[in-house]
N, C-alpha and C positions, 0 to 999 in steps of 0.2 A: 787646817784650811783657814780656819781666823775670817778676819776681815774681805781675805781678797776674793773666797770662795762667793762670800754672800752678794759681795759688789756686780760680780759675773754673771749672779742667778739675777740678781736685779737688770742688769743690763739687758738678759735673753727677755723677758718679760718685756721690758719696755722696747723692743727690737720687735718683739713678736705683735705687738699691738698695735706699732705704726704699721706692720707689712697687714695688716689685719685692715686697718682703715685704707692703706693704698688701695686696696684693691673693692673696697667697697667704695668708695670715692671713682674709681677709675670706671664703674658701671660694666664690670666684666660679664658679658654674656653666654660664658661659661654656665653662668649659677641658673638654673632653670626657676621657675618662680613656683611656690603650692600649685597657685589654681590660675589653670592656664585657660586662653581661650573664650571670646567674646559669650559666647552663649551660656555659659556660665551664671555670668553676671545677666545678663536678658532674663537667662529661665530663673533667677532669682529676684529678679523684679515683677515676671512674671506674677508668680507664687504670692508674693508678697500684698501684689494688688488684688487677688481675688480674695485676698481676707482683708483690706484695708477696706473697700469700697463697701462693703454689710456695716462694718464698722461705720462710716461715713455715713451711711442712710441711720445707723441709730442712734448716731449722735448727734444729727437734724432732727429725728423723731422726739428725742429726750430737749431740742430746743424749741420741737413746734415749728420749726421749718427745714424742711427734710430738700427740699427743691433750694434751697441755696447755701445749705451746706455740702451737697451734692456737688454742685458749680462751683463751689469754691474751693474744693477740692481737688475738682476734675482737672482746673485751670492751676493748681499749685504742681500737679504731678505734670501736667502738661509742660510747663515750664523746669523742672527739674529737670526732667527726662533731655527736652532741649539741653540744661545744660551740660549734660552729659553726652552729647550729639547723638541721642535714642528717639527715632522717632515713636510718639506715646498718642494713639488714637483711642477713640472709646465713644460708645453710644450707649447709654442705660435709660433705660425703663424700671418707674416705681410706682407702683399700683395700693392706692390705699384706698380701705374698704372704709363704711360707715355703715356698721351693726345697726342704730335706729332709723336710718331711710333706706338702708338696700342700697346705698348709691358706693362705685366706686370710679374715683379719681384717678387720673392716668398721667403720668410726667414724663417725657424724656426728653433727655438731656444729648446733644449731638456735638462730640468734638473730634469730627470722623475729617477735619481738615477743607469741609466744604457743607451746602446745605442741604439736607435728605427727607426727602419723604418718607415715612414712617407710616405704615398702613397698620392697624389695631384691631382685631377683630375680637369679639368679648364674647362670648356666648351669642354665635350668629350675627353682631350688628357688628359691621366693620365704618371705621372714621381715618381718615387721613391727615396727618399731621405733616406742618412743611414746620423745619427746623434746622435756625438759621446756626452756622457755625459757631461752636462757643458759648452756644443758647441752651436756652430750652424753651416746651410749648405745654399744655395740659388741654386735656379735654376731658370730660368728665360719662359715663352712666348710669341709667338709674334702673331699678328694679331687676339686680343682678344678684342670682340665686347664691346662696353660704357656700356653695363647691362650682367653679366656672370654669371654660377654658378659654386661655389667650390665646392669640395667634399675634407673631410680630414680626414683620417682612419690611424689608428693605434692601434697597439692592438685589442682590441674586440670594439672601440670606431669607430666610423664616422660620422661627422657632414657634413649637406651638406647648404649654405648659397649661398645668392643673394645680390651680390656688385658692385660698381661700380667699372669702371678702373680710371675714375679720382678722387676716395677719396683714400687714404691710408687707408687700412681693416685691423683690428684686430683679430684673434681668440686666445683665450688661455683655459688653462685647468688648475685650481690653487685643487692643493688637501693641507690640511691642518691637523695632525694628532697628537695626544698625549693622549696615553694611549688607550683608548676605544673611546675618542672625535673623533671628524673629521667630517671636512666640505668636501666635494667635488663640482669643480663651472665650467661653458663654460660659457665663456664671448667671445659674438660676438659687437664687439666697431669698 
């Protein structure tokens, strides 16, 4: 076979690799892709935000300010999600206790696309917060027992949860939307 053998094998080779890129070039929709399917990717951004956002609160915590590392987050995923044309809403509450006065602090942050009232109910005293889109508001109580419950209503929503004063509490509400897809999640961290 000598020489002309090997010219031949050489030629099928480089024959087979242009027909190779033809048809990858050409966007043939023969070829089905792994992972099909918008919701996929939603219930993976999903998932992904109910662990990012505990993260977010402790890494405010670890800077000493938990209320604008909160917002500035809310507003980086806010706009991501945009650009991915996902619409990304979210409302959280952060509740941080103080062990030497009994007092604990109440945050939320509303990036639910418009302004809400947020009704807080602590161990029987209820406070109403207006919270302006994109914002956040705090109000504070005092002489609030080591084991409490929250209540937190908005909208047609209210969750009621049992926290302590001395951990820093998390509630949020992550809705996640594109096209007919959509996740909706309450994350109590």
């Amino acid at each position: 076979m000598g020489m002309t053998g090997k010219r031949r094998k050489g030629q099928f080779f480089i024959l087979g690799a242009l027909a190779l890129v033809i048809l990858f070039s050409a966007n043939l929709t023969m070829v089905q892709p792994i992972v099909s399917g918008p919701d996929s990717y939603i219930r993976y951004f999903s998932d992904n935000m109910q662990g990012e956002l505990p993260r977010a609160l402790n890494l405010g915590l670890n800077q000493s300010d938990p209320e604008a590392v909160m917002l500035n987050f809310s507003r980086f995923v806010q706009e991501e999600m945009s650009s991915r044309s996902i619409n990304y809403s979210s409302l959280w509450l952060v509740a941080e206790g103080n062990e030497s006065t009994s007092d604990v602090n109440v945050t939320v942050g509303n990036f639910m696309w418009g302004s809400r009232l947020v009704s807080i109910t602590l161990d029987g005293v209820q406070k109403q917060l207006h919270v302006a889109d994109n914002s956040s508001n705090t109000t504070g109580y005092s002489s609030v027992p080591p084991l409490y419950n929250i209540t937190i209503s908005y909208g047609s929503t209210s969750m009621t949860y049992e926290w302590q004063r001395a951990k820093t509490s998390l509630y949020a509400y992550i809705s996640l939307e594109k096209g007919e897809d959509s996740s909706n999640e309450h994350i109590d961290a």
